[in-house]
Structures are given as C-alpha cells and as structure tokens.
C-alpha positions in Angstrom: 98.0 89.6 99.3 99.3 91.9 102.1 99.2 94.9 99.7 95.7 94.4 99.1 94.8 94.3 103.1 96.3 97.1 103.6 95.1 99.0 100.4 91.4 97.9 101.8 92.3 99.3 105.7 93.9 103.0 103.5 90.9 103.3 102.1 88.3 102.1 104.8 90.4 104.8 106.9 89.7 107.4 104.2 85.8 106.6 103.8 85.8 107.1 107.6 87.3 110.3 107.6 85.7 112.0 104.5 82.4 110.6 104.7 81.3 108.8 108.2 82.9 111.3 110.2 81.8 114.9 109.1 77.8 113.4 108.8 78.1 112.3 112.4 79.4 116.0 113.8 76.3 117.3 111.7 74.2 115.3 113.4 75.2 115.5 116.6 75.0 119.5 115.9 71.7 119.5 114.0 70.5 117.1 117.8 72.2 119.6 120.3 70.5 122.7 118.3 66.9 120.6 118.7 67.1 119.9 122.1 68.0 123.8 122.9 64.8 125.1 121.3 63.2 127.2 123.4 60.2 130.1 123.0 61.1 133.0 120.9 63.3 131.2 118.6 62.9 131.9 115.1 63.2 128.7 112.8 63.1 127.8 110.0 60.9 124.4 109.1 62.3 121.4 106.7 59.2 122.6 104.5 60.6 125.9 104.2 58.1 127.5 106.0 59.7 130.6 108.8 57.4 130.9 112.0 58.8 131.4 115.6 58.2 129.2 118.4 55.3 130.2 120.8 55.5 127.5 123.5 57.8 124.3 124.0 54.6 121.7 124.4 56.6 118.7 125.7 60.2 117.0 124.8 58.6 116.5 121.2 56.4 119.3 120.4 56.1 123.0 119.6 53.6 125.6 118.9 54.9 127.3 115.9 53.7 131.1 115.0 53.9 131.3 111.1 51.0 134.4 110.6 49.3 136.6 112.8 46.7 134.5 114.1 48.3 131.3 112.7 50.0 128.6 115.1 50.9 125.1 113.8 51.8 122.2 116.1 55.5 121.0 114.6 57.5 118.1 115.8 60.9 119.0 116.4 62.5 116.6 113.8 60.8 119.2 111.6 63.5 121.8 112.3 65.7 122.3 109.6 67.5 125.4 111.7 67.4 128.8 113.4 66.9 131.8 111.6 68.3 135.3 112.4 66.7 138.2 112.5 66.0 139.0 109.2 65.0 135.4 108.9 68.1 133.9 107.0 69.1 130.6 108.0 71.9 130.6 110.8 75.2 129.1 109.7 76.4 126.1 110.4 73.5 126.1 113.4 75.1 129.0 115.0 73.4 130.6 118.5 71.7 133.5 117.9 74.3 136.7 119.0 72.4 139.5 120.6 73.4 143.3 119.5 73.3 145.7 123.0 72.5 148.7 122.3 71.4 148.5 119.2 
C-alpha cells in the first residue's frame, strides 16, 4: 500500500513539473507582455491579423492600425504577441531590440 502512495506523489510531482508548471510561466509571460503594451507596438492579433497600436484607450482597450485609414478597437486578451519589424512574431514574447545606427 505504501508503494502505491508514493508511486501516486512520483507522479503527481511529475505532472506538476512537466505540465502545470511550464503553462503557468507562459502565462504569467503572455500577462506581463499585455500589460506593457504601449503605442507603436506592432502586434500581432489571435486572428492573425498584424496592425500596430495607435492609442492605449484604457487598462482594456486599444486602437489598432491594420490599413491606412483602418483602426479597429481590440481588447487586449486579443493579443496573441509582438511582432518585429518585418512583422514576424517575437519569440518567446521577447522586447523589441532597437538597432542604433542602423
């Protein structure tokens, strides 16, 4: 009976540090990366769609430019991520790193 308690605690510690663990860093990433949106950031939507952000309305809200003469309102949960300049998804959330001089 002992053998099976502590089989069940091996792999409950397992499933917490394969499974639990990793999804709550990406979250907590995916939250931190939300909460520093600002104007000028390019992102990329959970629709796919690339636009850049135009104004920070309140804690919820931006004003996305997709087109020239286009501006969506977009809740924030509907971030998927940043994109770089050439409009490729950042990895792993990454800041945007600014080239001088170039």
């Amino acid at each position: 009976m002992d053998t099976t308690l502590y089989q069940l605690l091996i792999l409950f510690l397992l499933f917490y540090l394969f499974l639990i663990r990793p999804e709550a860093k990406k979250a907590k990433k995916h939250q931190e990366m939300l909460n520093s949106l600002k104007k000028g950031d390019k992102i990329i939507t959970r629709s796919g769609v690339y636009g850049v952000i135009s104004k920070v309305q309140n804690e919820n809200d931006l004003l996305v430019d997709i087109a020239e003469g286009v501006t969506i309102v977009l809740n924030k949960m509907g971030v998927f991520s940043l994109a770089d300049e050439a409009g490729a998804p950042l990895a792993n959330n990454q800041t945007k790193k600014k080239n001088k001089g170039k």
